[in-house]
N, C-alpha and C positions, 0 to 999 in steps of 0.2 A: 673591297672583297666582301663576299657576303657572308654570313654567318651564318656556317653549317648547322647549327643548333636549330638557328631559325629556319633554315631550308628543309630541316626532318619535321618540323613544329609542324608549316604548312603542309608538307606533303608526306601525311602519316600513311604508313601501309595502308591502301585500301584494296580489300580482295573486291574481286566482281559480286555481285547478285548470286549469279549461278556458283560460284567458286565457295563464295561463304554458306548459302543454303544445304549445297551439297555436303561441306564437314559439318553442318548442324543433324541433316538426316543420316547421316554416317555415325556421330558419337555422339547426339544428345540422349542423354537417361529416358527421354518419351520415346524414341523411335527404338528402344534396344528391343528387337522383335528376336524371335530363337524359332527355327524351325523352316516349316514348309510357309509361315507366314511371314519370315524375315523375306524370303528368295521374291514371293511377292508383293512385298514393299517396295524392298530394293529396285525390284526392274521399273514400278511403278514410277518410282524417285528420278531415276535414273533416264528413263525415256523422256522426262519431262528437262531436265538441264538440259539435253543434248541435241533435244527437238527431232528425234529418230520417230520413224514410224512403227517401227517395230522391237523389243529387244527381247530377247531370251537367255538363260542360263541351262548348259546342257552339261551331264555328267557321261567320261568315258565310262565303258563297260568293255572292261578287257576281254570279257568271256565270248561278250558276243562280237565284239571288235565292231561296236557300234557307239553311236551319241545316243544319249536317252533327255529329254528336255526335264529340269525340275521347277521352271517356272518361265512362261510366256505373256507376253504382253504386246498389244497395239496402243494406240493414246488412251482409248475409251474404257477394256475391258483386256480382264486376264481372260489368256484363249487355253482352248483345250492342248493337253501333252502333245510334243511330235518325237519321232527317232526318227535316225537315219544311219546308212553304215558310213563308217569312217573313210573309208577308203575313198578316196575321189572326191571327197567333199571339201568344200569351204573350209570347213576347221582341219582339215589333216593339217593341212601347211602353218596354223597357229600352231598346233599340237609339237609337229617334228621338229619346226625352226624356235620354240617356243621363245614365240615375239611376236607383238602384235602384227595385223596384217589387214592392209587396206587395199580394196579391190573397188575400181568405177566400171561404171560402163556395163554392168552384167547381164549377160542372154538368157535365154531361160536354159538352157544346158547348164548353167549355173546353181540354178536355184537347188535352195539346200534341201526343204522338201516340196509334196505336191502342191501343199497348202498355203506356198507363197505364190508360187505359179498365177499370172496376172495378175499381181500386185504391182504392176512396175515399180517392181524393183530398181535402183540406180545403183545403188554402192553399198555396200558391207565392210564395216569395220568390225574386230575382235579383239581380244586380250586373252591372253591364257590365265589358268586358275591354279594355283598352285598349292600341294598340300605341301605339310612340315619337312617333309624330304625334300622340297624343293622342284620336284617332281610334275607334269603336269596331271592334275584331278580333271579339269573340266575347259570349256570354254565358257566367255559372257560375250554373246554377238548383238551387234546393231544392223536395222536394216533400214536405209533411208530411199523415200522416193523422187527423192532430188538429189541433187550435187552436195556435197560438203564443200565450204567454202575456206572455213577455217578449221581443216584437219587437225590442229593442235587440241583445241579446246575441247573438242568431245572423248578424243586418246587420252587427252589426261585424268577427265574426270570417271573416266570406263577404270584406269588403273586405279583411283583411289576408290573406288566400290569394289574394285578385284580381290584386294587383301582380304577386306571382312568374307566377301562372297565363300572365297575361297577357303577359310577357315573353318566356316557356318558346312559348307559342302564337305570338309573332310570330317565333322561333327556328324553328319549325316551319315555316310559312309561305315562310320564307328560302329553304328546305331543299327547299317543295316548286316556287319559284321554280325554282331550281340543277335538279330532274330535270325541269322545262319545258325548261329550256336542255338539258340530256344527250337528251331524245327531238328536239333540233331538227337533233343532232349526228347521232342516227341517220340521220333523213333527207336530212345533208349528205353520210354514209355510202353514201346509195342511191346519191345525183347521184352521187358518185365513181366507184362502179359500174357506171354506165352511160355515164361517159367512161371508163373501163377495158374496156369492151366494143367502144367508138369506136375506141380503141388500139388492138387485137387485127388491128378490119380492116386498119388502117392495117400497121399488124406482119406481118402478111400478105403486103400490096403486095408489101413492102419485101424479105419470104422471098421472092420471086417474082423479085424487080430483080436481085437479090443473085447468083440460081442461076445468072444469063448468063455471069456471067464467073467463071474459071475461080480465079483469084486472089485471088475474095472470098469463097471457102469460109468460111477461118478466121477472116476479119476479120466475116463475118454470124456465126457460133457466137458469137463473144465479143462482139457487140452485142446479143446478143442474151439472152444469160447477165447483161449487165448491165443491159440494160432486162427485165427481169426481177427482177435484184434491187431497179432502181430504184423499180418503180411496187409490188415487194411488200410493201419494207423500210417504206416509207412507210404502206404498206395495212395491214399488220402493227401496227403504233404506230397507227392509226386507229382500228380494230376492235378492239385490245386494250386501250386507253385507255377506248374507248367500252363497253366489256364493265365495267371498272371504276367508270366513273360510275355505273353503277347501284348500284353498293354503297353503304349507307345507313349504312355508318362511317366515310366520309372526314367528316373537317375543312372546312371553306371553303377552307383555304389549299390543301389537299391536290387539291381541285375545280377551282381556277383553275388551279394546276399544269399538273395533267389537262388541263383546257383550253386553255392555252395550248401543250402539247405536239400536242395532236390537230391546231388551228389551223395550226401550222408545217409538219407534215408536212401536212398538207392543199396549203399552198402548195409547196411541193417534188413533190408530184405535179401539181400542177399548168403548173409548169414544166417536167418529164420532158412530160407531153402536149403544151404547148405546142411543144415543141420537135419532137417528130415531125411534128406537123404543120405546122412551121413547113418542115423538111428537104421533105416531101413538096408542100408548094404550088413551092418552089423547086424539085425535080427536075420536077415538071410543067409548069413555067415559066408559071405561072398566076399569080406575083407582079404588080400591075396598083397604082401608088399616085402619083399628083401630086407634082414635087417643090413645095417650095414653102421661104419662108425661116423658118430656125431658128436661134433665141437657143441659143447655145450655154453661157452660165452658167446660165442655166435649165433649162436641160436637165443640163447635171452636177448643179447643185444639188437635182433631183430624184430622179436617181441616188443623191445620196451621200446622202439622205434614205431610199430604200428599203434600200439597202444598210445603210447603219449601224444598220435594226432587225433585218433578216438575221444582220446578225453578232451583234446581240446577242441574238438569240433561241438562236444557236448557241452562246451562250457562250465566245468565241472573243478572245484579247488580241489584240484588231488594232484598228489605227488606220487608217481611211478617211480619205485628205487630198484636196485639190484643187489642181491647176498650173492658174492661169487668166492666159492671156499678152492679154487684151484686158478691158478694162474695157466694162460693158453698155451695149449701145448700139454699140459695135466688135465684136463676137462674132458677128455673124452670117454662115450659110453657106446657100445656096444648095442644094437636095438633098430626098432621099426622110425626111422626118421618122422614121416608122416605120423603115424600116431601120437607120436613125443610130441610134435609140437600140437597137433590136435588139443592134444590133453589140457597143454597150458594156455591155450588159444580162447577156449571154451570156460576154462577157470577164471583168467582174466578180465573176460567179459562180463562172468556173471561178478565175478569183484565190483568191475566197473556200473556197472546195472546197479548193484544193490548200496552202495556208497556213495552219499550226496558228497562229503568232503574230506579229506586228510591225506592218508596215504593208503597206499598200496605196495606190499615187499615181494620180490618172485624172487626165490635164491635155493640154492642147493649145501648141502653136505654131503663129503664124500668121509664114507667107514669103510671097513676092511676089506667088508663083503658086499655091501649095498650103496646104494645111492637116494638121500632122502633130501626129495625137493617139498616146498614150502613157500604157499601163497596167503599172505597174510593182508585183513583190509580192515579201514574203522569204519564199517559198512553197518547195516542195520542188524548184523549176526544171525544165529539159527536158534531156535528156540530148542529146550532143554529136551531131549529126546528124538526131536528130529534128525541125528545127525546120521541115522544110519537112512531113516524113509527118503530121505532128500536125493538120494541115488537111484530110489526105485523110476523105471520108465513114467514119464507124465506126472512128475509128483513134486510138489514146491513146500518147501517148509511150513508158509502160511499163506494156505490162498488168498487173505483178504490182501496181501502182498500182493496179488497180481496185477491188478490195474495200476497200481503206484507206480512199480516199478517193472511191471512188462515181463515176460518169459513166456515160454509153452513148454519148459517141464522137463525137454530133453537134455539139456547141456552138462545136467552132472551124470546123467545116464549113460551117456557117450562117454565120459572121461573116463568111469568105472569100466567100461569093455575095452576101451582102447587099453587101459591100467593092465586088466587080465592080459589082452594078448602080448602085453611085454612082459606075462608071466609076475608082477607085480602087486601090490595092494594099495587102494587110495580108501581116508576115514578125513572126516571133518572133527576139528576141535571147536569149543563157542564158547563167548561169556558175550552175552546181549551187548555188556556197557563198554565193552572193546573192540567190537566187529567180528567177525567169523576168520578160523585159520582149517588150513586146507594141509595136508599132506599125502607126500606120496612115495613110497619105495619101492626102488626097481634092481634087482641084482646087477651085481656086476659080472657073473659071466651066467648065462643061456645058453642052451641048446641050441 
């Protein structure tokens, strides 16, 4: 009897030539190719083990319910793109049955497109390509001008180029996902555009209001210098981000990045606009809104929910708290909804604006006859005297503050009218070395 040991001795695994080359150009660290150059490789690689005269990799396109080629090849040279519709082609029958599918004998009614036409053609084999769902992505087709002799050996090796294929193809895919979202960005770019042109009339008015009085020369320059920088600095980061997405080097991570930077300035110009035209329906005195009653934990709690993503898009150490002096169901005030939250909207921004790190407090007390709320921050504060000019239209505590930390003037000017129309008063409190306190009282019953 012979000795198994010595029978495995002599007759160690040997894979073929083509069998072993093929796992080297599949997982050796030299050939890890990623891209539109993998797809090229590969068919390259691939045509050559199986001895096909032709192979291609095509991706479905559901929309157009077509094949679209992402990489072709003959022995010699990678050849130009082909599509073709799905229906009635060669690859439907991979696609529906998904399983490989071997055809001899082919006519030119056959042929998949114009560009094989007198090639004679003989036989077509295929494999289907599969994304993470398991689903079919794509096809990888062979086209030989002879007979296949040993059908086994080139199906096999088409299936071990399929996985990566297929992989690499739904990578792509991802990729061409991510520039659907960057062309949605552009045209969130236009809208921006054309509320920056809204702006401008508004901007206008405002150079117009301004020129009456004699005193607001230099308070319009410098509103004007900042809303300027406001709606560019933000326009700047939009367009320049958006100019970026296009480039076909980022990363995923590097994309959401992108993205979630364009997003945030998006909403910072948004509030620069909101806010002029918030200023201009108020100096036109065209404000018109029902009071009606408002849950006031639900309403902070709303607040500290948009703010605490605010700040953490800003990346900012600060802590967003809540003073709630009534349990729900006692919290209610009587008043203009929209304005109320305006008020605290506009105060918490500028909290957040002017406060590199600590906290931030929004909280209420309720007395017999009034209701006094209270926005406290360890922010840069307001200097000694300022605390009533910081209200006036266009006017910021300390200009040199402006470029640091950003504003155009109007946001505690808004709070104060919105304050009036709920028949209320708002005053700032300050100590520089503690950050600035805000309050505000509003009756408890109105007219």
């Amino acid at each position: 009897m012979k000795n198994p040991d010595k029978i495995f001795n002599n007759n160690k695994i040997e894979l073929d030539n083509d069998l072993y080359s093929c796992i080297v150009d599949l997982f050796s660290p030299e050939n890890q190719f990623v891209g539109e150059s993998f797809f090229t490789n590969a068919i390259q690689k691939l045509i050559k083990h199986i001895s096909a005269d032709f192979v291609f990799i095509a991706r479905i396109n559901e929309v157009e319910e077509s094949l679209e080629s992402v990489a072709i090849c003959d022995r010699k040279d990678i050849l130009p793109q082909i599509s073709f519709p799905k229906k009635g082609s060669l690859c439907e029958k991979v696609i529906d049955n998904k399983c490989p599918t071997f055809i001899e004998n082919l006519n030119q009614n056959q042929i998949l497109n114009d560009f094989f036409k007198n090639k004679q053609i003989k036989a077509y084999l295929a494999v289907p390509l599969y994304g993470s769902d398991h689903e079919p992505i794509g096809v990888l087709s062979a086209l030989f001008q002879s007979e296949i002799r040993n059908l086994k050996r080139p199906e096999s090796l088409m299936y071990m180029f399929s996985s990566r294929i297929g992989t690499e193809l739904e990578h792509m895919e991802s990729e061409r996902e991510l520039k659907r979202r960057n062309l949605e960005l552009l045209v969130f770019k236009e809208e921006l555009i054309k509320k920056n042109e809204e702006l401008d009339k508004i901007n206008n008015q405002l150079k117009a209001a301004k020129l009456k009085a004699e005193e607001s020369n230099m308070l319009k320059s410098s509103f004007l210098a900042n809303l300027s920088h406001e709606i560019r600095t933000p326009m700047n980061a939009i367009i320049g981000f958006t100019e970026l997405l296009k480039s076909n080097t980022l990363n995923p991570e590097e994309r959401t990045e992108y993205l979630d930077i364009v997003h945030q300035n998006g909403n910072q110009l948004m509030r620069v606009m909101d806010a002029i035209i918030d200023i201009s329906k108020l100096q036109a005195k065209a404000y018109v809104e029902p009071k009606k009653v408002v849950l006031l934990n639900k309403t902070f709690a709303s607040l500290k929910y948009a703010f605490s993503k605010e700040i953490e898009a800003c990346r900012k150490p600060i802590e967003l708290k809540l003073f709630l002096d009534a349990n729900d169901g006692d919290d209610e005030i009587y008043t203009h909804p929209e304005a109320l939250y305006k008020v605290f909207e506009h105060l918490l921004d500028n909290a957040v604006k002017f406060t590199r790190e600590g906290e931030i407090i929004l909280g209420y007390i309720i007395y017999d006859d009034y209701y006094e709320f209270f926005i406290k921050d360890t922010g840069v504060g307001i200097p000694e005297g300022e605390e009533e000019k910081i209200f006036d239209l266009f006017r910021q505590a300390d200009l040199n503050n402006t470029r640091e930390f950003e504003g155009n003037g109007v946001g505690l000017s808004i709070v104060k009218k919105y304050v009036e129309i709920m028949q209320g008063r708002v005053w700032a409190e300050t100590n520089q070395d503690k950050g600035a306190l805000f309050k505000i009282q509003l009756p408890k019953f109105t007219d």
